[in-house]
Phi, psi and omega in degrees: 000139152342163125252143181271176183278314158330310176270313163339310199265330174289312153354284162297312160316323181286289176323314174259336189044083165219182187249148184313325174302317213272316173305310192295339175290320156338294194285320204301306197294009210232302187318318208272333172314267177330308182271344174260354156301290188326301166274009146282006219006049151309114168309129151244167210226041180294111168299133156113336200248312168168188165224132174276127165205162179265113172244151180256114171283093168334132174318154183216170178239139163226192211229142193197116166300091172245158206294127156072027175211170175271162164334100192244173173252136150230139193257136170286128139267152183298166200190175183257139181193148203264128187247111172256170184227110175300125200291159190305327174315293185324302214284330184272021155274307181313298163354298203278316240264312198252037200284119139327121169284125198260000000 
Protein backbone atom coordinates (compact mmCIF):
# COMPACT_ATOMS: atom_id res chain seq x y z
CA UNK A 1 0.00 0.00 0.00
CA UNK A 2 0.81 3.50 -0.70
CA UNK A 3 0.98 6.55 1.47
CA UNK A 4 -1.60 8.46 1.86
CA UNK A 5 -1.71 12.50 2.90
CA UNK A 6 -3.20 11.36 6.14
CA UNK A 7 -0.45 9.12 6.90
CA UNK A 8 1.99 11.62 5.60
CA UNK A 9 0.77 14.24 7.84
CA UNK A 10 0.59 11.76 10.99
CA UNK A 11 4.53 11.23 10.02
CA UNK A 12 5.27 15.06 10.03
CA UNK A 13 3.51 15.30 13.25
CA UNK A 14 5.72 12.64 14.99
CA UNK A 15 8.68 13.56 13.64
CA UNK A 16 8.38 17.63 14.64
CA UNK A 17 5.92 16.84 17.86
CA UNK A 18 3.64 19.02 16.53
CA UNK A 19 0.11 18.04 16.80
CA UNK A 20 -1.60 16.23 14.00
CA UNK A 21 -4.40 18.79 13.04
CA UNK A 22 -1.37 21.18 12.63
CA UNK A 23 0.42 18.66 10.39
CA UNK A 24 -2.41 18.21 8.28
CA UNK A 25 -2.60 21.89 7.34
CA UNK A 26 0.67 21.70 7.06
CA UNK A 27 0.89 18.90 4.56
CA UNK A 28 -2.44 19.96 2.71
CA UNK A 29 -0.74 23.41 2.41
CA UNK A 30 2.61 22.38 0.70
CA UNK A 31 0.58 19.59 -1.40
CA UNK A 32 -1.99 22.62 -2.87
CA UNK A 33 1.82 24.53 -3.46
CA UNK A 34 3.39 22.31 -5.23
CA UNK A 35 0.54 21.38 -7.57
CA UNK A 36 -0.42 24.76 -8.44
CA UNK A 37 3.75 25.61 -9.41
CA UNK A 38 3.38 22.57 -11.20
CA UNK A 39 0.08 23.80 -13.37
CA UNK A 40 1.83 27.10 -13.89
CA UNK A 41 3.84 25.18 -15.25
CA UNK A 42 6.74 26.02 -13.15
CA UNK A 43 9.85 23.52 -12.76
CA UNK A 44 9.90 22.28 -8.92
CA UNK A 45 12.39 21.52 -7.03
CA UNK A 46 13.25 19.61 -3.81
CA UNK A 47 17.01 19.10 -3.32
CA UNK A 48 17.97 15.78 -1.92
CA UNK A 49 14.28 14.42 -3.37
CA UNK A 50 13.35 15.18 -7.26
CA UNK A 51 11.63 17.47 -9.82
CA UNK A 52 8.52 18.06 -10.78
CA UNK A 53 7.66 19.20 -14.50
CA UNK A 54 4.93 19.69 -16.74
CA UNK A 55 5.21 17.82 -20.14
CA UNK A 56 3.41 17.60 -23.16
CA UNK A 57 3.11 13.88 -24.60
CA UNK A 58 2.56 14.04 -28.54
CA UNK A 59 -0.29 12.11 -29.93
CA UNK A 60 1.04 8.59 -30.76
CA UNK A 61 -0.14 5.64 -32.94
CA UNK A 62 0.44 1.93 -31.59
CA UNK A 63 -0.17 -1.34 -32.84
CA UNK A 64 -2.33 -3.92 -31.17
CA UNK A 65 -2.64 -7.59 -31.23
CA UNK A 66 -6.23 -9.10 -30.29
CA UNK A 67 -6.83 -12.64 -29.72
CA UNK A 68 -8.43 -14.31 -32.94
CA UNK A 69 -8.57 -10.47 -34.91
CA UNK A 70 -6.33 -8.72 -37.41
CA UNK A 71 -3.72 -5.98 -36.52
CA UNK A 72 -5.71 -2.93 -35.68
CA UNK A 73 -3.70 0.74 -35.00
CA UNK A 74 -4.86 2.55 -32.34
CA UNK A 75 -4.07 6.55 -31.98
CA UNK A 76 -3.47 7.85 -28.31
CA UNK A 77 -4.05 11.81 -28.23
CA UNK A 78 -1.91 13.41 -26.97
CA UNK A 79 -1.84 15.25 -22.99
CA UNK A 80 -0.42 16.72 -20.35
CA UNK A 81 1.51 14.88 -17.50
CA UNK A 82 3.66 15.67 -14.45
CA UNK A 83 7.49 13.90 -15.08
CA UNK A 84 9.10 13.62 -11.80
CA UNK A 85 13.13 12.82 -11.98
CA UNK A 86 14.65 11.60 -8.77
CA UNK A 87 17.68 13.81 -7.11
CA UNK A 88 20.69 11.57 -7.56
CA UNK A 89 20.63 9.98 -3.86
CA UNK A 90 16.95 8.87 -4.32
CA UNK A 91 17.44 7.19 -7.74
CA UNK A 92 20.92 5.52 -6.53
CA UNK A 93 19.07 4.08 -3.40
CA UNK A 94 16.09 2.84 -5.94
CA UNK A 95 19.36 1.21 -7.99
CA UNK A 96 20.49 -0.60 -5.13
CA UNK A 97 17.40 -1.22 -3.53
CA UNK A 98 15.09 -2.94 -6.93
CA UNK A 99 18.99 -4.18 -8.48
CA UNK A 100 17.29 -7.01 -10.93
CA UNK A 101 18.16 -10.20 -10.13
CA UNK A 102 20.53 -12.25 -13.07
Amino acid sequence: MGITRRELARRVAVRLGISTRDARSITSAVIEELGDAILEDQHVELRGFGSFDLKWRSRRRIGQNLPGHERKAREIPGKWTVVFRPAAGIAKRLEKEFEPEN
